[in-house]
Backbone as a chain_set.jsonl record, in Angstrom:
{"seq": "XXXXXXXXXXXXXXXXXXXXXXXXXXXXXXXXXXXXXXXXXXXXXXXXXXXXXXXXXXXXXXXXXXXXXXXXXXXXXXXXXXXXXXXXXXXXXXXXXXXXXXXXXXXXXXXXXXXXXXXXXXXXXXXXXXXXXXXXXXXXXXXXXXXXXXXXXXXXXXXXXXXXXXXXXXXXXXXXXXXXXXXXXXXXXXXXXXXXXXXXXXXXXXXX", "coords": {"N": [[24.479, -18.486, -21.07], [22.683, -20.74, -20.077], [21.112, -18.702, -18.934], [19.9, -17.012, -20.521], [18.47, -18.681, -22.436], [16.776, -19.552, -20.492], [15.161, -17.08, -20.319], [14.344, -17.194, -22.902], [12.588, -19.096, -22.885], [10.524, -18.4, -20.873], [9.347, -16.263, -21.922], [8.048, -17.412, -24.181], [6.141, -19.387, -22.751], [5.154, -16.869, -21.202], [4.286, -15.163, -23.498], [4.361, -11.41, -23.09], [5.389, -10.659, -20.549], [7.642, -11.439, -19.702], [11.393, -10.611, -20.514], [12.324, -10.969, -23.201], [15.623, -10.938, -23.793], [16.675, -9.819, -21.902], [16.027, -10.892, -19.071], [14.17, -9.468, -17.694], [11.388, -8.229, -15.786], [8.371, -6.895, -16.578], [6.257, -4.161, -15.383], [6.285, -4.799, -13.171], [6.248, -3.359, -10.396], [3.855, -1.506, -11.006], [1.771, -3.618, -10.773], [2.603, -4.738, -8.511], [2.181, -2.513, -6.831], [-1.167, -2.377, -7.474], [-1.607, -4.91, -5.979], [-1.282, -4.528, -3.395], [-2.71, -2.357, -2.647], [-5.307, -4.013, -3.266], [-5.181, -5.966, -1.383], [-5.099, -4.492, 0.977], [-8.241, -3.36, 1.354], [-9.291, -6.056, 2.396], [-8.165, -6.651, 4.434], [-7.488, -4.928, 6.067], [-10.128, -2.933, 7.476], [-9.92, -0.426, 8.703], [-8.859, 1.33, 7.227], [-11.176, 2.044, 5.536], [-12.493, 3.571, 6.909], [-11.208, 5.811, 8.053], [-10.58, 6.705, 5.454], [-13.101, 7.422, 4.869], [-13.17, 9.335, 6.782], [-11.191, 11.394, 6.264], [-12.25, 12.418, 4.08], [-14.595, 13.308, 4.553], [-13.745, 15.659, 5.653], [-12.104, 17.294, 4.215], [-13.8, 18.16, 2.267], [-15.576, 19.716, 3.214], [-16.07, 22.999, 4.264], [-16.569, 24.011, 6.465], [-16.062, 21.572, 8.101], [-12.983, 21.375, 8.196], [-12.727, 24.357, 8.237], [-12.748, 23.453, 11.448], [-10.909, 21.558, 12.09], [-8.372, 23.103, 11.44], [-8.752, 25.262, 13.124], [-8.117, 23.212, 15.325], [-5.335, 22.045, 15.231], [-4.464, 24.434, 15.129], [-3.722, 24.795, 17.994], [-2.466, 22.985, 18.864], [-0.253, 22.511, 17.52], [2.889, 23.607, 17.592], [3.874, 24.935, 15.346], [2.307, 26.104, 13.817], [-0.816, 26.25, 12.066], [-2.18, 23.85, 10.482], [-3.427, 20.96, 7.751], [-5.826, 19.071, 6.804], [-4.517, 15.214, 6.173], [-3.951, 14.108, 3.233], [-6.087, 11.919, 1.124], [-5.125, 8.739, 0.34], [-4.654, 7.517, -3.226], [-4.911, 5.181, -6.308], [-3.766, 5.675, -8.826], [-1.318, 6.842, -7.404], [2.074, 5.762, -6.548], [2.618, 4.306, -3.001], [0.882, 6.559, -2.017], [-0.766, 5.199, -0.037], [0.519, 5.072, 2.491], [1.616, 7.253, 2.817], [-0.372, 8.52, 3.48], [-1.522, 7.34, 6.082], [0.876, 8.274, 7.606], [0.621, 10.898, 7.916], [-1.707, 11.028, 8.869], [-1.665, 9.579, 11.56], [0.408, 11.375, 12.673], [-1.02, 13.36, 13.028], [-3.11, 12.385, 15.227], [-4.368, 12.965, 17.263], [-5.653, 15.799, 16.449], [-7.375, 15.004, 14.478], [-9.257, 13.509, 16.121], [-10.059, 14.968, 18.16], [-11.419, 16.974, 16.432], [-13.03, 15.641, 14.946], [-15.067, 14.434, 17.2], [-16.456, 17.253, 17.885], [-18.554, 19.243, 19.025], [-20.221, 20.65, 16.627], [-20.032, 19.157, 14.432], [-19.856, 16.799, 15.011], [-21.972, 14.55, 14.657], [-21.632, 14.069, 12.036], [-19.935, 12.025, 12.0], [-20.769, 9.489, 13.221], [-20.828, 7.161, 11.995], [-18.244, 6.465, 11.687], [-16.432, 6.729, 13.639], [-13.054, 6.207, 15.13], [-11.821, 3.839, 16.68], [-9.444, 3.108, 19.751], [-8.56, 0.577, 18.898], [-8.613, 0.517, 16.321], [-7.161, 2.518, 15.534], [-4.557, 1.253, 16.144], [-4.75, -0.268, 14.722], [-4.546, 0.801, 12.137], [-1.67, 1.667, 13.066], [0.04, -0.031, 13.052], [-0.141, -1.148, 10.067], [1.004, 0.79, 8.522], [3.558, 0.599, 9.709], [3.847, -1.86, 8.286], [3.563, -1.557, 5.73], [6.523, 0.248, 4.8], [8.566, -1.55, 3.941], [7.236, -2.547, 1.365], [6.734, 0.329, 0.391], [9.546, 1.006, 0.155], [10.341, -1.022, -1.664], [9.501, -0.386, -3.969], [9.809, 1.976, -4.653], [12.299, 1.518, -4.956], [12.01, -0.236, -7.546], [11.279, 0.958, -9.281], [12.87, 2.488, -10.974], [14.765, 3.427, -13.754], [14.618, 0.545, -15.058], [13.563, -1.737, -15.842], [13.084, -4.567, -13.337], [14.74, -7.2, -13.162], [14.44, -11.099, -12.889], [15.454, -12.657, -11.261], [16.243, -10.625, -9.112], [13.617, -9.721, -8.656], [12.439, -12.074, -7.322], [14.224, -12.188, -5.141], [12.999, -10.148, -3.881], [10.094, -11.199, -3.766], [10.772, -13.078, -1.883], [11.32, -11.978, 0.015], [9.596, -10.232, 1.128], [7.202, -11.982, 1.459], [7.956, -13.113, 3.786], [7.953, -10.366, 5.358], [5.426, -9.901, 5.339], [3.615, -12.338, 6.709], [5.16, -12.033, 9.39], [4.541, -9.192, 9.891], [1.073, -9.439, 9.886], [0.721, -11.683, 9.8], [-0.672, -13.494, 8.165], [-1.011, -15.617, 4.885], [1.067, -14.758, 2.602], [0.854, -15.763, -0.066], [-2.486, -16.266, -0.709], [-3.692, -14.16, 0.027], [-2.501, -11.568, 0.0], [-0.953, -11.817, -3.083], [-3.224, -12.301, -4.108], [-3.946, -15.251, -4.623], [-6.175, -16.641, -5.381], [-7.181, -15.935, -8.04], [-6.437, -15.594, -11.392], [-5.388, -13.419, -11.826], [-2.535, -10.701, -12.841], [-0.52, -10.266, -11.315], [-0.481, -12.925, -9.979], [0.292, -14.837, -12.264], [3.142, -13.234, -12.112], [3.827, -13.889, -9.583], [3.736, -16.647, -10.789], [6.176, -17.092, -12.925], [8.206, -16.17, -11.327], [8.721, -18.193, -9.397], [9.403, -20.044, -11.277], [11.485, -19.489, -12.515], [13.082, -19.712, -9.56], [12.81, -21.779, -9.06], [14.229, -23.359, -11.629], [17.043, -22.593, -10.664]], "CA": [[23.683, -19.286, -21.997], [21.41, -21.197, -19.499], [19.694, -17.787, -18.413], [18.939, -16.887, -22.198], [17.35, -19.923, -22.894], [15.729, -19.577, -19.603], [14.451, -16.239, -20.72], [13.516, -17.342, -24.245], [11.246, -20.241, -22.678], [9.315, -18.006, -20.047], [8.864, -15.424, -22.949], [7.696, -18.872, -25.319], [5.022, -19.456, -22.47], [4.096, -16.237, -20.75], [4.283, -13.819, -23.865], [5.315, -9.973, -22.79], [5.593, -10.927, -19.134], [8.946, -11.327, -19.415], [11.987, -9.607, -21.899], [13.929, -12.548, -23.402], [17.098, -10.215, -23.589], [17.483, -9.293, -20.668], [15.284, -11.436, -18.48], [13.886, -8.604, -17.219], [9.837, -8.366, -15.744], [7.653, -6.064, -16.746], [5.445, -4.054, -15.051], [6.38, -5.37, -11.604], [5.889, -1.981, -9.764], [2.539, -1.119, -11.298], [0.902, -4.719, -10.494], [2.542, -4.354, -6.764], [1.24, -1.898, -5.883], [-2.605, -2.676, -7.361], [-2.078, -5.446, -4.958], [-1.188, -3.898, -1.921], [-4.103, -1.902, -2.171], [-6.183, -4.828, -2.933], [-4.559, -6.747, 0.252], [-5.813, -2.935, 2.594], [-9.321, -3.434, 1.216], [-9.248, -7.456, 2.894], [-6.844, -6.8, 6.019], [-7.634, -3.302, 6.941], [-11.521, -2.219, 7.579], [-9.904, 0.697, 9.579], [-8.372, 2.264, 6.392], [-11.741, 3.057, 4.961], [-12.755, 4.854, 8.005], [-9.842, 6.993, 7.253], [-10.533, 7.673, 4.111], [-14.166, 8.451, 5.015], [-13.278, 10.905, 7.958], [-10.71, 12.848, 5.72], [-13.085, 13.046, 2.691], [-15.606, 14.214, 4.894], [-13.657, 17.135, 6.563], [-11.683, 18.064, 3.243], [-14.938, 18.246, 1.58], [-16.467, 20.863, 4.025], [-15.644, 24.655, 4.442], [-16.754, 24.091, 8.106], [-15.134, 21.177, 8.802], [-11.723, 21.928, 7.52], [-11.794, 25.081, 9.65], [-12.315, 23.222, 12.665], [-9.892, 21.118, 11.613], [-7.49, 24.28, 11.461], [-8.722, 25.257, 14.68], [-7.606, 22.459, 16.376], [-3.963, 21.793, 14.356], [-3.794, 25.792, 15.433], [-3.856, 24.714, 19.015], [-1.674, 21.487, 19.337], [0.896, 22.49, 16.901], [3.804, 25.237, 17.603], [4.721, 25.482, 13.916], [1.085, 26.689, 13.332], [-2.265, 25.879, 11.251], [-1.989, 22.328, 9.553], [-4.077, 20.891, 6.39], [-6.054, 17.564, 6.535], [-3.828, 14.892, 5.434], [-4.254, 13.883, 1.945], [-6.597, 10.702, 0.567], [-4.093, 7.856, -1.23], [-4.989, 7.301, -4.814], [-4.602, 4.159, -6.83], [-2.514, 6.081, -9.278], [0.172, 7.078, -7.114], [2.604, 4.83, -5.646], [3.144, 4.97, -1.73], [0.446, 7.526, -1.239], [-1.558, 4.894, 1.404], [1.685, 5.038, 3.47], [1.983, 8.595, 3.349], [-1.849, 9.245, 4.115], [-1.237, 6.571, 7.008], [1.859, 8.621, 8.352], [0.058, 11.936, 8.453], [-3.545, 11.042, 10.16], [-1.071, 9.467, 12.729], [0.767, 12.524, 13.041], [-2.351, 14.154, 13.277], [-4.192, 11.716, 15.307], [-5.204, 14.304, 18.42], [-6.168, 17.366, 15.889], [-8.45, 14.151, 13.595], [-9.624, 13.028, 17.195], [-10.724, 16.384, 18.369], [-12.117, 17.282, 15.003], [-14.831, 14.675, 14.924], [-15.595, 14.955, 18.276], [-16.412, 18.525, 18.272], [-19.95, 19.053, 18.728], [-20.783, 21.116, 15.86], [-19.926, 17.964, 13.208], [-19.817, 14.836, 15.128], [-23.048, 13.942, 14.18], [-20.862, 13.654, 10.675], [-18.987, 10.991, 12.05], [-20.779, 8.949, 13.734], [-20.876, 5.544, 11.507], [-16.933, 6.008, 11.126], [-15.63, 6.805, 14.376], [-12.08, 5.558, 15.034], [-11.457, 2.997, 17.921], [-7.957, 2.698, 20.008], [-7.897, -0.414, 18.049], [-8.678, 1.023, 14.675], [-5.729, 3.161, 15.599], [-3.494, 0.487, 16.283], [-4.138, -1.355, 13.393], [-3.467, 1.882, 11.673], [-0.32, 2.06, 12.92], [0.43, -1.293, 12.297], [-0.192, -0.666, 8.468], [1.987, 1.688, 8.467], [4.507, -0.129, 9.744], [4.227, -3.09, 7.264], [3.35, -0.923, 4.447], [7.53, 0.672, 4.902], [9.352, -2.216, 3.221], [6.561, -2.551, 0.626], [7.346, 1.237, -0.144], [11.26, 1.147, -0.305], [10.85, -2.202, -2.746], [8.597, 0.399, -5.128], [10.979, 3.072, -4.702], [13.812, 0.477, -6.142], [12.029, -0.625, -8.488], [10.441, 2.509, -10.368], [13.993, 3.158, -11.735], [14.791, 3.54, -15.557], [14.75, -0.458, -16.077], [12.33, -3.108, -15.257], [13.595, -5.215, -12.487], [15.338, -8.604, -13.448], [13.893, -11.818, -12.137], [16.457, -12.94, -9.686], [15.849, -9.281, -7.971], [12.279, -9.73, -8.197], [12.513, -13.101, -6.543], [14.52, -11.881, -3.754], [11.527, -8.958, -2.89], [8.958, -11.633, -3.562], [10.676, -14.012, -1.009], [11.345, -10.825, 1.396], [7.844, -9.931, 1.545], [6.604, -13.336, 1.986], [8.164, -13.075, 5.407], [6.942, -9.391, 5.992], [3.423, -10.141, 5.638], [3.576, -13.389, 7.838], [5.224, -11.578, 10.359], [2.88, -8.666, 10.77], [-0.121, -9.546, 9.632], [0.252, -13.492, 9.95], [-1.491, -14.127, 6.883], [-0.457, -16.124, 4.097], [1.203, -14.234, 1.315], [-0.073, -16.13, -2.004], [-3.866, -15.718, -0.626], [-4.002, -12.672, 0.651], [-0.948, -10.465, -0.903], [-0.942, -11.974, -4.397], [-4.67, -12.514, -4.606], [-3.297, -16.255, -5.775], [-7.188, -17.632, -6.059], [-7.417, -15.423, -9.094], [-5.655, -15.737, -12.124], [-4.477, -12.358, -11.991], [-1.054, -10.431, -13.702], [0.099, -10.403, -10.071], [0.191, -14.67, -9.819], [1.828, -14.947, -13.435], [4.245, -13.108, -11.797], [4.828, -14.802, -9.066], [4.199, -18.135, -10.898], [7.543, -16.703, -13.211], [9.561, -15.959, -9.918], [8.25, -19.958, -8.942], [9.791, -21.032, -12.327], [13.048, -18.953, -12.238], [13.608, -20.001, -8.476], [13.042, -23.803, -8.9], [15.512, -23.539, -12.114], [18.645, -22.136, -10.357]], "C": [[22.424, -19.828, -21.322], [20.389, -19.46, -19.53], [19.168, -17.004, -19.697], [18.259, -17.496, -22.695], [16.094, -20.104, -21.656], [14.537, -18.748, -20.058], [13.701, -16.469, -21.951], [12.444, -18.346, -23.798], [10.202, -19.63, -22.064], [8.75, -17.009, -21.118], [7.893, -16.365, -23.987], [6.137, -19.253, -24.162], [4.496, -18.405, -21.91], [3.962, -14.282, -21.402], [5.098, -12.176, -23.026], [5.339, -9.976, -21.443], [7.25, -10.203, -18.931], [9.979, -10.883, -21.032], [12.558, -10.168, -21.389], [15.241, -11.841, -23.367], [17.28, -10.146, -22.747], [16.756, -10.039, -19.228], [14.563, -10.716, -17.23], [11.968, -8.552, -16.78], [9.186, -7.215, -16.123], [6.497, -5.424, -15.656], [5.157, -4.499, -13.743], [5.289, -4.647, -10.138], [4.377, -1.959, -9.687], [1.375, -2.605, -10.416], [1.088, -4.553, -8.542], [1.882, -3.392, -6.374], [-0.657, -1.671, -6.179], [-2.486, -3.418, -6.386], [-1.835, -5.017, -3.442], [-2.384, -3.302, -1.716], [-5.427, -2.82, -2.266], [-5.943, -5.89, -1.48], [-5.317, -5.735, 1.147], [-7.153, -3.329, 2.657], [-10.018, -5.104, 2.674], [-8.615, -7.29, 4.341], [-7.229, -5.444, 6.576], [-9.056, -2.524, 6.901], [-11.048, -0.892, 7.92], [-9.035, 1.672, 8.387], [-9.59, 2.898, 5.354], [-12.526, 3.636, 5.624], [-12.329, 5.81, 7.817], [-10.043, 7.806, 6.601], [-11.892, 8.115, 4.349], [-13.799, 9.838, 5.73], [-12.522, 11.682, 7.381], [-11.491, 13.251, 4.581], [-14.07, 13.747, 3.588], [-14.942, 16.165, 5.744], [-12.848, 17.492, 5.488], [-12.899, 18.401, 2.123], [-15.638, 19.559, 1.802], [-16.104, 22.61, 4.548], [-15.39, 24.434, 6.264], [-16.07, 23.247, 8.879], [-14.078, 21.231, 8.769], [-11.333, 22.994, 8.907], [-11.83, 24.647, 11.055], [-11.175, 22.137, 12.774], [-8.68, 22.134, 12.026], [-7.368, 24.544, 12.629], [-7.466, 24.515, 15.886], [-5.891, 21.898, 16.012], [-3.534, 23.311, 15.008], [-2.61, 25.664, 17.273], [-2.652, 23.73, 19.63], [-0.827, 21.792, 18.316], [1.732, 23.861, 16.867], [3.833, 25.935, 16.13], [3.112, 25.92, 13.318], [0.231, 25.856, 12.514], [-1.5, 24.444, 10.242], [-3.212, 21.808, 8.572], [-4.09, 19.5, 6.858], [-5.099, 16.323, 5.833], [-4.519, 14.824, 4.174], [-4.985, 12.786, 1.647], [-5.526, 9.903, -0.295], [-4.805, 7.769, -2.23], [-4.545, 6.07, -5.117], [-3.191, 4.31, -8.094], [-1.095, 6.612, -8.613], [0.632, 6.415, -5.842], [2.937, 5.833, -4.239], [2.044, 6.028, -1.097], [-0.432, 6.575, 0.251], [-0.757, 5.248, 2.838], [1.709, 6.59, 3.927], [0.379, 8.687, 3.833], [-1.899, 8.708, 6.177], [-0.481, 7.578, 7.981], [1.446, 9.78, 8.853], [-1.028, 11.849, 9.564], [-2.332, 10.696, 11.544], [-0.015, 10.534, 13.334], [-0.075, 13.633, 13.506], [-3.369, 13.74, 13.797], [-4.993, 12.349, 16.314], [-5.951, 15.213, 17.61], [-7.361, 16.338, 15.135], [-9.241, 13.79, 14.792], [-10.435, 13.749, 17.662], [-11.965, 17.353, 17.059], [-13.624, 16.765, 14.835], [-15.282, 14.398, 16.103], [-16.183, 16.314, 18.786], [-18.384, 18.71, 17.791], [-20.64, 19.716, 17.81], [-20.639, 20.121, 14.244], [-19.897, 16.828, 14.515], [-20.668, 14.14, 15.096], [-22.425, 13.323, 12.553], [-20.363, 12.387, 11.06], [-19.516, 10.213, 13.06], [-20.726, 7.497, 13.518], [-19.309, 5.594, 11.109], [-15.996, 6.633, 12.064], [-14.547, 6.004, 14.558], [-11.82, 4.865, 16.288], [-10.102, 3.127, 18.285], [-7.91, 1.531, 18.762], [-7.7, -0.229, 16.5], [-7.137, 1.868, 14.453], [-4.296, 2.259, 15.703], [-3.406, -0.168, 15.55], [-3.533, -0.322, 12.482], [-1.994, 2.066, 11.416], [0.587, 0.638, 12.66], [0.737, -1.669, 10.397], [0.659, -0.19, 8.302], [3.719, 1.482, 8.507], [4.874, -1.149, 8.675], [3.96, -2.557, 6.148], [4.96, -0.065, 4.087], [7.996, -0.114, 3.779], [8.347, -2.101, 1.833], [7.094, -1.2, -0.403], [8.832, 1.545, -0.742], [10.92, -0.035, -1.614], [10.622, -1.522, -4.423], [9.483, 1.111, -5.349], [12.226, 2.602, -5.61], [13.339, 0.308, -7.367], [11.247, 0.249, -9.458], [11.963, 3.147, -10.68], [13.8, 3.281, -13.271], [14.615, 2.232, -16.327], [13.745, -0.864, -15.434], [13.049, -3.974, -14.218], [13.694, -7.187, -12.921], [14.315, -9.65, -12.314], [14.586, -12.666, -10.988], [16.521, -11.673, -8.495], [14.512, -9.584, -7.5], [12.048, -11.089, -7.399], [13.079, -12.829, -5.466], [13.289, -10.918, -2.993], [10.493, -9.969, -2.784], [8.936, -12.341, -1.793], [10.492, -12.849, 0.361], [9.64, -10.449, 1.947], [6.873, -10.628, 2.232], [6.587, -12.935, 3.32], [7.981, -11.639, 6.086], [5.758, -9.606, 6.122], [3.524, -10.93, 6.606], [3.792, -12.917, 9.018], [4.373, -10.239, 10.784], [1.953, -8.672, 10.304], [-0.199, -11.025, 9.868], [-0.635, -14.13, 9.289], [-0.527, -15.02, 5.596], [-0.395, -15.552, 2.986], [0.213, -14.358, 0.24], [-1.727, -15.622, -1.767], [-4.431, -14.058, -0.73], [-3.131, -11.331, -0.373], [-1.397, -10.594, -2.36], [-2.428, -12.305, -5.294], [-4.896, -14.065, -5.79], [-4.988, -17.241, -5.837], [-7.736, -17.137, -7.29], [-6.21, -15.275, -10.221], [-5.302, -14.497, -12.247], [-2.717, -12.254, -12.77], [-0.2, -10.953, -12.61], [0.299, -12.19, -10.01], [0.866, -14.804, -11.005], [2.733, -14.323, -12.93], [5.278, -13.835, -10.855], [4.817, -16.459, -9.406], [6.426, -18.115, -12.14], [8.432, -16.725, -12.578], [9.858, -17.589, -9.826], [9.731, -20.744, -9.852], [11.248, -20.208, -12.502], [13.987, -19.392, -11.155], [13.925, -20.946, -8.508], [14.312, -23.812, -9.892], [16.963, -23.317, -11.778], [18.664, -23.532, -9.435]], "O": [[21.301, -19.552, -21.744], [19.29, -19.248, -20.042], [18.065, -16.459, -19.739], [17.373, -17.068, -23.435], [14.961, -20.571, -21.771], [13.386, -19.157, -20.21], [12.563, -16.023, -22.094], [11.39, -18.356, -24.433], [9.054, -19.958, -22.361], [7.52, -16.976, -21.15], [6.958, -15.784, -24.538], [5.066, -19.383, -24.753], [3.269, -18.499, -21.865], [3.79, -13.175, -20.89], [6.227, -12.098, -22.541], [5.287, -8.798, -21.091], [7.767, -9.209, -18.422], [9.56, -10.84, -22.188], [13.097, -10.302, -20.291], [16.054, -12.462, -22.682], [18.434, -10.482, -22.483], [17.142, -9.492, -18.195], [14.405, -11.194, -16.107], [11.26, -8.925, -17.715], [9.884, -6.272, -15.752], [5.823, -6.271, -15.069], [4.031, -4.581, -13.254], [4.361, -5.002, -9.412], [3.716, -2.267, -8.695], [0.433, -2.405, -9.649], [0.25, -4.364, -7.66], [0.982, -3.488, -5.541], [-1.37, -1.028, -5.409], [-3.17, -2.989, -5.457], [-2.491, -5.453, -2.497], [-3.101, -3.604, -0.762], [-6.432, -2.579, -1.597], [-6.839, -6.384, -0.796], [-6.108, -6.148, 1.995], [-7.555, -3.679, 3.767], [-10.91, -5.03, 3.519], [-8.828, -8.112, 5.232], [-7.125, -5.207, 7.78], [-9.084, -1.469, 6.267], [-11.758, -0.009, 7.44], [-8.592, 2.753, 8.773], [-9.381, 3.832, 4.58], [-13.384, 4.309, 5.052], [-12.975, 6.772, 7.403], [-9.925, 9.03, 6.675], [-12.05, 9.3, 4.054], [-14.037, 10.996, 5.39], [-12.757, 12.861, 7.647], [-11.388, 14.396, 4.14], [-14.341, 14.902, 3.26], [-15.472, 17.212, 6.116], [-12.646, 18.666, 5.801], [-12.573, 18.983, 1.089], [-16.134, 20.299, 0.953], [-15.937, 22.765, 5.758], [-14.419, 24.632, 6.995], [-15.535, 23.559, 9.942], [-13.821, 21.048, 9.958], [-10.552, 22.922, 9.856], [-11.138, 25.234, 11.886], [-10.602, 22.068, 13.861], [-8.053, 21.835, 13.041], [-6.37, 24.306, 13.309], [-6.602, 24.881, 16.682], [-5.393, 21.232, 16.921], [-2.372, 23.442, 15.391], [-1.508, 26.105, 17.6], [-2.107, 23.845, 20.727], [-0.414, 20.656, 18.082], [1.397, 24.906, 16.309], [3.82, 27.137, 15.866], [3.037, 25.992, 12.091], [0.61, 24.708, 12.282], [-0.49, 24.358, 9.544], [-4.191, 22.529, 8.763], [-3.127, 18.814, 7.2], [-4.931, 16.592, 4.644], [-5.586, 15.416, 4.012], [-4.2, 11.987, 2.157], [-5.119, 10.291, -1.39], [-5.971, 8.056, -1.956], [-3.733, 5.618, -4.31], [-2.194, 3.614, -8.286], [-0.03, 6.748, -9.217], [0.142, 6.366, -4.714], [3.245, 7.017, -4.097], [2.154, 6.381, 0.077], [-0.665, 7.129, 1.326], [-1.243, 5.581, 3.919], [1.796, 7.021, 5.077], [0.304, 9.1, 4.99], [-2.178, 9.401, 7.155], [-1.005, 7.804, 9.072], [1.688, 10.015, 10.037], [-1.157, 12.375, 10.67], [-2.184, 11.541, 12.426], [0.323, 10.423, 14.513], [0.219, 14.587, 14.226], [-4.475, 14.149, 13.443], [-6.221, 12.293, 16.255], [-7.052, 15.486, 18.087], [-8.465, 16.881, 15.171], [-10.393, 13.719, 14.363], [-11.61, 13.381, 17.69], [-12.955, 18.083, 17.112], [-14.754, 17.228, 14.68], [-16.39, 13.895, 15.913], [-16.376, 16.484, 19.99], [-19.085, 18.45, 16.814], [-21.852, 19.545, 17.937], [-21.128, 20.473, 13.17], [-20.026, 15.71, 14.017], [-20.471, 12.979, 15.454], [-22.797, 12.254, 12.068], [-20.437, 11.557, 10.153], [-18.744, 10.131, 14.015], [-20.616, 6.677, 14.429], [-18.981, 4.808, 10.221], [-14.919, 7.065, 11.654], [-14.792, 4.856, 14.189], [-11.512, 5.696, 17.141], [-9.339, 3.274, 17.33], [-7.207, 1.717, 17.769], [-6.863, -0.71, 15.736], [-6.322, 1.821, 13.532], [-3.183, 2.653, 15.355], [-2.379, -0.809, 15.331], [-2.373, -0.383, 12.073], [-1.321, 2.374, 10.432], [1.678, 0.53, 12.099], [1.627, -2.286, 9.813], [1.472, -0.907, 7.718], [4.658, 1.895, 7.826], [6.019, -1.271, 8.241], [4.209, -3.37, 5.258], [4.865, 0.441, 2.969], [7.928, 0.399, 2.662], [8.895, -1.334, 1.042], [7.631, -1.339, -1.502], [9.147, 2.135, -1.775], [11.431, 0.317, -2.677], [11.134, -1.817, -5.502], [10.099, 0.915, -6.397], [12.841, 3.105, -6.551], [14.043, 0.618, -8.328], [10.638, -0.209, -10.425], [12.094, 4.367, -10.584], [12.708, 3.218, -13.836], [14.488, 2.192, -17.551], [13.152, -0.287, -14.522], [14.194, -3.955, -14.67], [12.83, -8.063, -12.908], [13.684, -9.266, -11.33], [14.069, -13.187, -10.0], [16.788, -11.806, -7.3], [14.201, -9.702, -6.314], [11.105, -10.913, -6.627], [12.434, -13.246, -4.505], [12.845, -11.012, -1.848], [9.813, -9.852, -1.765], [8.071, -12.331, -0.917], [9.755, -12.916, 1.344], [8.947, -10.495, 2.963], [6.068, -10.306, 3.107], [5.612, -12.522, 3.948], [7.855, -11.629, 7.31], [5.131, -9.44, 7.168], [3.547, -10.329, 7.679], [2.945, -13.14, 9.883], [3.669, -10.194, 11.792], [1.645, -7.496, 10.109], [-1.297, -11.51, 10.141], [-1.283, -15.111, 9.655], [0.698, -14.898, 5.591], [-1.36, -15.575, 2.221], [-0.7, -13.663, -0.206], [-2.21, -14.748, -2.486], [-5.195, -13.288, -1.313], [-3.443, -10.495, -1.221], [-2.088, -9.72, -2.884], [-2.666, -12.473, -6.49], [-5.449, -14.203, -6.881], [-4.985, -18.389, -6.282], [-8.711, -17.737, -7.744], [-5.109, -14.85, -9.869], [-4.567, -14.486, -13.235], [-1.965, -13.168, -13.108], [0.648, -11.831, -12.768], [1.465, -12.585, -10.007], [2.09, -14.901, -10.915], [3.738, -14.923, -13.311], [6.454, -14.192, -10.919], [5.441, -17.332, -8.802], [7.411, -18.844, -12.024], [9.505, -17.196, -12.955], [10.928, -18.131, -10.102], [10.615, -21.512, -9.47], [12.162, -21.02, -12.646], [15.2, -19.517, -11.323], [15.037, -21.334, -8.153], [15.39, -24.152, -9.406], [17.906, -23.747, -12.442], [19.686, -23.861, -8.833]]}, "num_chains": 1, "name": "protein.A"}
């Protein structure tokens, strides 16, 4: 009884947010992961390096094959393919673009160093440190992915679930990145979908 009346009140102030039957959120997934990629934009300069240096060598006939070249050379299992650019439409791809370049960070290394393009790359060369934040990303971008993965099932994710990922996260970000969630993560100086959500979680958490 309480958590029906709970649900009928957050539905009473925050419209189709939330589904009074089942106190279920909407649209969780989709909003997470706009903000994750709005969080990369703020926290990660060294991810649109990235994405420059693979647009520029999947772009190019010439660079590509030296690309090939050098994937021919450093990999037993033969000739390898630029990773891929993430998209906004599909969940998880920053992670996977992330996991490849770093699988591929000698053959991307060699690539734009090679004196017939590295005049291409010279305003988006990659630093050790650019690399290490890289792989840092990568790292804290994992849990982020599994929470998506859960929650892109057949239902919408309840708000006592979604309150446990919000709180989990909290304490991923803090710990590697050492930023403060609500600012940064939830983009909480903008009234965004993303803060109604977590002001919902707020008002679900305080009631139990």
């Amino acid at each position: 009884m309480a958590s029906n009346e709970l649900g009928r009140l957050l539905h009473d102030m925050h419209g189709n947010d939330i589904l009074p039957s089942s106190n279920m959120l909407r649209c969780m997934v989709h909003v997470f992961q706009l903000d994750i990629k709005s969080a990369l934009e703020v926290i990660s300069p060294s991810t649109m390096k990235l994405r420059n240096i693979l647009l520029s060598i999947r772009s190019s006939k010439v660079r590509r094959a030296i690309f090939r070249k050098y994937s021919r050379s450093m990999y037993e299992h033969g000739e390898r393919e630029p990773p891929c650019l993430d998209t906004i439409t599909r969940w998880n791809s920053t992670l996977e673009m992330y996991q490849e370049a770093l699988k591929l960070r000698d053959v991307l290394s060699c690539t734009i160093a090679d004196s017939i393009i590295a005049a291409d790359f010279v305003d988006v060369m990659l630093t050790i440190d650019d690399w290490n934040h890289i792989q840092t990303m990568e790292q804290w971008l994992l849990l982020p992915a599994k929470i998506c993965t859960y929650f892109s099932g057949s239902e919408y994710p309840t708000l006592s679930i979604a309150s446990l990922a919000f709180n989990g996260l909290s304490t991923h970000c803090n710990k590697y990145l050492g930023v403060d969630v609500v600012v940064t993560f939830l983009r909480h100086d903008e009234k965004t979908t993303s803060t109604k959500l977590y002001e919902l979680i707020q008002i679900f958490v305080n009631s139990c």
